[in-house]
C-alpha positions in Angstrom: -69.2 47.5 38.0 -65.8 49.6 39.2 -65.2 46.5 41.8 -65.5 44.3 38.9 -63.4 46.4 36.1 -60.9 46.3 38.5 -60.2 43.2 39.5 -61.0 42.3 35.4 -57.5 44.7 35.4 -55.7 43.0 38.5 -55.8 39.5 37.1 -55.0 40.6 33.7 -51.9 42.8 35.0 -50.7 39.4 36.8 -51.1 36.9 34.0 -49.4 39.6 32.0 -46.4 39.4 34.5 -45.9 35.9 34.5 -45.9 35.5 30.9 -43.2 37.9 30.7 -41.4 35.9 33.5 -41.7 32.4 32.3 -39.0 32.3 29.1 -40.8 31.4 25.7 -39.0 28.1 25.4 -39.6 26.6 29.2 -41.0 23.8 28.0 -38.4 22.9 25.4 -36.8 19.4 24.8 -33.3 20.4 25.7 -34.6 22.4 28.9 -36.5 18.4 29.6 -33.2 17.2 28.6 -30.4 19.5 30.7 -33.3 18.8 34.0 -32.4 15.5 33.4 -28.7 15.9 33.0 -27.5 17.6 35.5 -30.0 16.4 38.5 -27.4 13.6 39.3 -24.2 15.2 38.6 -21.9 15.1 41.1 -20.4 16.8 42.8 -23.7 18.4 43.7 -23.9 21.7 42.7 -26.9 24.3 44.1 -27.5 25.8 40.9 -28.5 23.0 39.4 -31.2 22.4 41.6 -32.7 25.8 41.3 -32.3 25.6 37.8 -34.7 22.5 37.5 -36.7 24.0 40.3 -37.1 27.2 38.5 -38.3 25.2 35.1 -40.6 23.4 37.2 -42.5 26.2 38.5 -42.4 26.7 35.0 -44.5 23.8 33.8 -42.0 21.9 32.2 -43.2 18.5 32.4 -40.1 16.5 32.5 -37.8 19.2 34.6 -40.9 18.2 37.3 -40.5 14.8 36.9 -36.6 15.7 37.3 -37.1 17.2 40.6 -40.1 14.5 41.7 -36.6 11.6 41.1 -34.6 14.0 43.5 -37.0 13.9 46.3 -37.9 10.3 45.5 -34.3 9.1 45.9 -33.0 11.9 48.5 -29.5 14.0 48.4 -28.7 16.4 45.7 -30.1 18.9 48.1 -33.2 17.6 48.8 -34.5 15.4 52.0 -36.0 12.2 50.6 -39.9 12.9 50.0 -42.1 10.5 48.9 -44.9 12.6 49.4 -43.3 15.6 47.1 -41.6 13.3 44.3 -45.7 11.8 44.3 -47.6 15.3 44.1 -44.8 16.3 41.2 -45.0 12.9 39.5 -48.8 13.5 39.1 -48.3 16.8 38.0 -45.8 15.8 35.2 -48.2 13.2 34.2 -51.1 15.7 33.9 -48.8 17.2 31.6 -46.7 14.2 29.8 -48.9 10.3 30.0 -45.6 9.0 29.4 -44.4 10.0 33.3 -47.2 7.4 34.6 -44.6 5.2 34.4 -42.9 7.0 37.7 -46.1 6.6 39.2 -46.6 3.1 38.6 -42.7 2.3 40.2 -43.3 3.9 43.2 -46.9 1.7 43.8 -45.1 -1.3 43.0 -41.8 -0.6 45.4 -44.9 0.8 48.2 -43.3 4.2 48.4 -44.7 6.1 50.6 -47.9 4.3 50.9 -48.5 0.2 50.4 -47.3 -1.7 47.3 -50.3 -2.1 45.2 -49.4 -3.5 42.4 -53.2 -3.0 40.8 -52.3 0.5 40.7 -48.7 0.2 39.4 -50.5 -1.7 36.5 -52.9 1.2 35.6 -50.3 3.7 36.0 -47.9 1.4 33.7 -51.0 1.5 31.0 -51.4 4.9 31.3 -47.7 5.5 30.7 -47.8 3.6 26.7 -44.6 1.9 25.4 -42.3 3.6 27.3 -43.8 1.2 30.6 -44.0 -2.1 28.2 -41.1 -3.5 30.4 -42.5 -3.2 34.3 -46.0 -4.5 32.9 -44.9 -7.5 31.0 -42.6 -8.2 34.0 -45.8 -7.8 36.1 -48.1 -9.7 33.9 -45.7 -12.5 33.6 -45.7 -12.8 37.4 -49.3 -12.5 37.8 -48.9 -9.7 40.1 -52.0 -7.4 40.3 -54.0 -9.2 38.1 -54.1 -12.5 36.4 -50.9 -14.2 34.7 -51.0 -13.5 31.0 -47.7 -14.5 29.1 -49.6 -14.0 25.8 -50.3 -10.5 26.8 -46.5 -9.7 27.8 -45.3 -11.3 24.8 -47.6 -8.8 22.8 -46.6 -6.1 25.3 -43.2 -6.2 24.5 -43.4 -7.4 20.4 -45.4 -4.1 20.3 -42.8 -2.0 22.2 -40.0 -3.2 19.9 -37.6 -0.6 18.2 -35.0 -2.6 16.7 -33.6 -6.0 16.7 -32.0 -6.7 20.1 -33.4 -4.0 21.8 -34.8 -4.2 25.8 -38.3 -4.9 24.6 -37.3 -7.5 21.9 -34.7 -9.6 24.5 -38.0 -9.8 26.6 -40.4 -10.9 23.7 -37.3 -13.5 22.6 -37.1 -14.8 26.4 -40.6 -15.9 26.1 -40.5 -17.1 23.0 -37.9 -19.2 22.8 -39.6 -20.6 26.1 -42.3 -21.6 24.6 -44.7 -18.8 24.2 -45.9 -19.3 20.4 -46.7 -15.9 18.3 -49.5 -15.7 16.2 -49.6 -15.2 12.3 -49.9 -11.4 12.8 -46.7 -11.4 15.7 -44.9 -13.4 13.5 -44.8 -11.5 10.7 -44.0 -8.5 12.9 -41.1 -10.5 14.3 -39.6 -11.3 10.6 -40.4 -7.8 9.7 -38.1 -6.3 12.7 -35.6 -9.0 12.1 -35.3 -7.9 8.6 -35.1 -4.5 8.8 -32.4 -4.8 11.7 -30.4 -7.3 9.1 -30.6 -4.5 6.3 -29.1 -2.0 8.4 -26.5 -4.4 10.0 -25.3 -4.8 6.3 -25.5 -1.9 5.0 -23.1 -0.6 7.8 -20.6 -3.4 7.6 -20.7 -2.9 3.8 -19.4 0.5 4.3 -15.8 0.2 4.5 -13.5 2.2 2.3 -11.4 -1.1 1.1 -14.7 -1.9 -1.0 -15.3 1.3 -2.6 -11.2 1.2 -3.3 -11.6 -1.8 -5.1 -14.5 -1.0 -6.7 -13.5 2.4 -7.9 -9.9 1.1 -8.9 -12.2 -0.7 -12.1 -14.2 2.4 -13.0 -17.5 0.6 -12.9 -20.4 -0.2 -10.5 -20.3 -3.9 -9.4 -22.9 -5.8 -9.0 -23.0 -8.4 -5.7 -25.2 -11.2 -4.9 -24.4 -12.7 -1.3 -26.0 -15.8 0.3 -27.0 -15.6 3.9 -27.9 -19.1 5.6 -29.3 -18.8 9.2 -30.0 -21.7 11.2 -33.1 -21.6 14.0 -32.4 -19.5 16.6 -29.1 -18.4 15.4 -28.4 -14.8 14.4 -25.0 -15.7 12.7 -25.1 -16.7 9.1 -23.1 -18.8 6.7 -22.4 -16.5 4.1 -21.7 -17.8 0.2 -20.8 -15.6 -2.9 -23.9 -16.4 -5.0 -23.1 -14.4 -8.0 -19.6 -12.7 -7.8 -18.8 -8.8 -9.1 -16.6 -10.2 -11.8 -13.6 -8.9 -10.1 -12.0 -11.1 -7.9 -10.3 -8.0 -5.5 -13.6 -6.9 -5.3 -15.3 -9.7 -4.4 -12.7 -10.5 -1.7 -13.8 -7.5 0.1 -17.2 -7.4 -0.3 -17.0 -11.5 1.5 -14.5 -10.1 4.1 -17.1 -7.0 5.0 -19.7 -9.9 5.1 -18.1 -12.2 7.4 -18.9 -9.5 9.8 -22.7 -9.2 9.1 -23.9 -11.4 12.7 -27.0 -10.7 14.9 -25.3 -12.7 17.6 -28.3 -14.5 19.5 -31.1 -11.9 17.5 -32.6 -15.1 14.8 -34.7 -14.9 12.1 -38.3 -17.1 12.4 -37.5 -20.5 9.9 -39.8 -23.0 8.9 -39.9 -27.1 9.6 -36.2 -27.3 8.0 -34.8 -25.1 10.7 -33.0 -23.0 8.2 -33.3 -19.7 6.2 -31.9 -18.3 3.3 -31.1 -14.6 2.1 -30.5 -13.6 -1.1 -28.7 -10.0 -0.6 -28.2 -8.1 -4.4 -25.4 -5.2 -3.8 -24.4 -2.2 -6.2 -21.5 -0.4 -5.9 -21.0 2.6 -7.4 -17.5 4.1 -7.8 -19.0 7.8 -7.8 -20.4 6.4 -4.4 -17.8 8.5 -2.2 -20.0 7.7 1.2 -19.2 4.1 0.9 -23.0 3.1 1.2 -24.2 0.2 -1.2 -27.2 -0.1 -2.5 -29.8 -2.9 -1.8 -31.4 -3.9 -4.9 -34.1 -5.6 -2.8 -34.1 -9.3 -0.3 -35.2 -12.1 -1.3 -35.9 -14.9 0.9 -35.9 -19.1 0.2 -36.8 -18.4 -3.2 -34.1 -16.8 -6.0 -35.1 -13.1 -6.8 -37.0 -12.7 -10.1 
C-alpha cells in the first residue's frame, strides 16, 4: 500500500510540473498563427525553430503541423524528414481533422513511401472543406478511385465562400464545361452569386461624392438601379430605373455603379440568356459611414 501511495504521489508531483511548464494559452490561435509565420522567414533564424519546437512539445496542433512542413520540405534548420514531417502530421491530425489534408499531399506526391492516391483520398475526406480542392482534382482525374465530375462539382459548390473564390473557379470550370447542376446546386449557385453581388455594391456604393451630394439636399434619396447580366457574363448593363430626383445625385450614384462588375463570376439565366436586377438604394444624409441601404433585390420581376 506505501509502494502504491507513493508512486500515486510521483505521477501526481510530475503531471503537476508540466502543467506549470506548459503556458495556459499553448494552444492559442495566434501561437497556431506566429508557428506558421515565422517557420519560412528568412533569413533563418534559430529561435524561431525552437520556438515552434517548444509549442509542439506543447500540443499545439498547428505549431506541429508547422514543424512536420519544415522537415517535409528540408532547411530552416532541419534535414529533410519524411519520416518526422509524417509521425508529426498524424499527430496534428489526432489533434486538428483539418491537418489530414498534409497527410493526403504527401500520399499523393509518394513521400516517403509510394504514391497511393487511395490513401491521399481518405486522408483528403478526413481533412473536410479545407481538402475540397486536391479531391475534386483527384476525382476529376479518376485517380484512386472512379472518375466522378458530378461529385467534384458538388465538392467544390459545397466548399464555396464567396463568389470567385478557389473553390467556386473550380465548380465554374466544370460548369461552364458542361457539367449541369441540379435544382438544389443551382439555387446554391444563384444564392452565392447574389450575396457576392450585394456586397460588391454595397462597397462601390460607398464613396464620399454620393453621400456629398446626398447630404448637400438635406434628405435621404431614394435609388432604383437596373442591372442586366447576359449568360455567363459577370459585367452588367446598368440603367437608372427610378432616379433620386436629384440629378447630382443621381450622377453619382450611376458613376459608383458603373463600377459594380463580377468580371467572369455570372449569374445562372434562363432560355433568354439574360437577367435582370432591380437594386432599391437609400441614402441617408445622417449616414456619415457612406453605406447605403438595400431595400431588398428583386429579380426579372418589378419589386412589389
Amino acid at each position: 500500500m506505501i509502494k502504491t501511495l507513493t508512486l500515486l504521489v510521483f505521477f501526481t508531483a510530475i503531471m503537476g510540473c508540466q502543467s506549470l511548464i506548459r503556458p495556459a494559452d499553448y494552444d492559442a490561435p495566434l501561437v497556431g498563427l506566429r508557428c506558421m509565420w515565422v517557420g519560412g522567414q528568412q533569413p533563418f533564424e534559430r529561435e524561431n525553430l525552437r520556438y515552434i519546437e517548444r509549442y509542439a512539445d506543447y500540443g499545439n496542433a498547428t505549431c506541429k503541423a508547422a514543424l512536420g512542413k519544415l522537415y517535409q520540405e528540408g532547411g530552416y534548420g532541419v534535414d529533410q524528414d519524411f519520416s518526422r514531417a509524417h509521425a508529426l502530421f498524424v499527430e496534428a491530425a489526432k489533434l486538428d481533422a483539418v491537418f489530414n489534408v498534409l497527410l493526403g499531399q504527401m500520399a499523393e506526391r509518394g513521400e516517403g513511401e509510394p504514391m497511393d492516391y487511395v490513401a491521399a483520398r481518405a486522408f483528403y475526406r478526413l481533412s473536410g472543406k479545407n481538402a475540397a480542392l486536391p479531391l475534386g482534382r483527384l476525382m476529376e482525374e479518376g485517380k484512386g478511385g472512379p472518375q466522378d465530375l458530378p461529385g467534384a462539382l458538388a465538392l467544390y459548390l459545397g466548399a464555396v465562400t464567396y463568389c470567385r473564390d478557389d473553390a467556386w473557379k473550380a465548380m465554374d470550370r466544370l460548369r461552364r464545361a458542361g457539367q449541369p447542376l441540379s435544382e438544389a446546386q443551382a439555387q446554391r449557385y444563384q444564392q452565392l452569386w447574389l450575396t457576392g453581388f450585394v456586397r460588391l455594391q454595397a462597397r462601390r456604393m460607398a464613396v464620399g461624392e454620393v453621400f456629398e451630394a446626398v447630404n448637400a439636399t438635406g434628405e435621404a434619396k431614394h435609388v432604383t438601379l437596373s442591372y442586366r447580366f447576359k449568360s455567363d457574363s459577370g459585367v452588367p448593363q446598368v440603367t437608372l430605373f427610378k432616379g433620386s430626383g436629384n440629378a447630382n445625385v443621381d450622377q453619382w450614384v450611376m458613376r459608383a455603379a458603373a463600377r459594380v462588375t463580377l468580371g467572369d463570376c455570372a449569374p445562372l439565366t434562363d432560355s433568354s440568356g439574360e437577367i435582370e436586377i432591380k437594386a432599391p438604394l437609400v441614402f441617408s444624409p445622417q449616414d456619415t459611414q457612406h453605406k447605403p441601404y438595400l431595400d431588398r433585390i428583386c429579380g426579372r420581376k418589378p419589386c412589389a
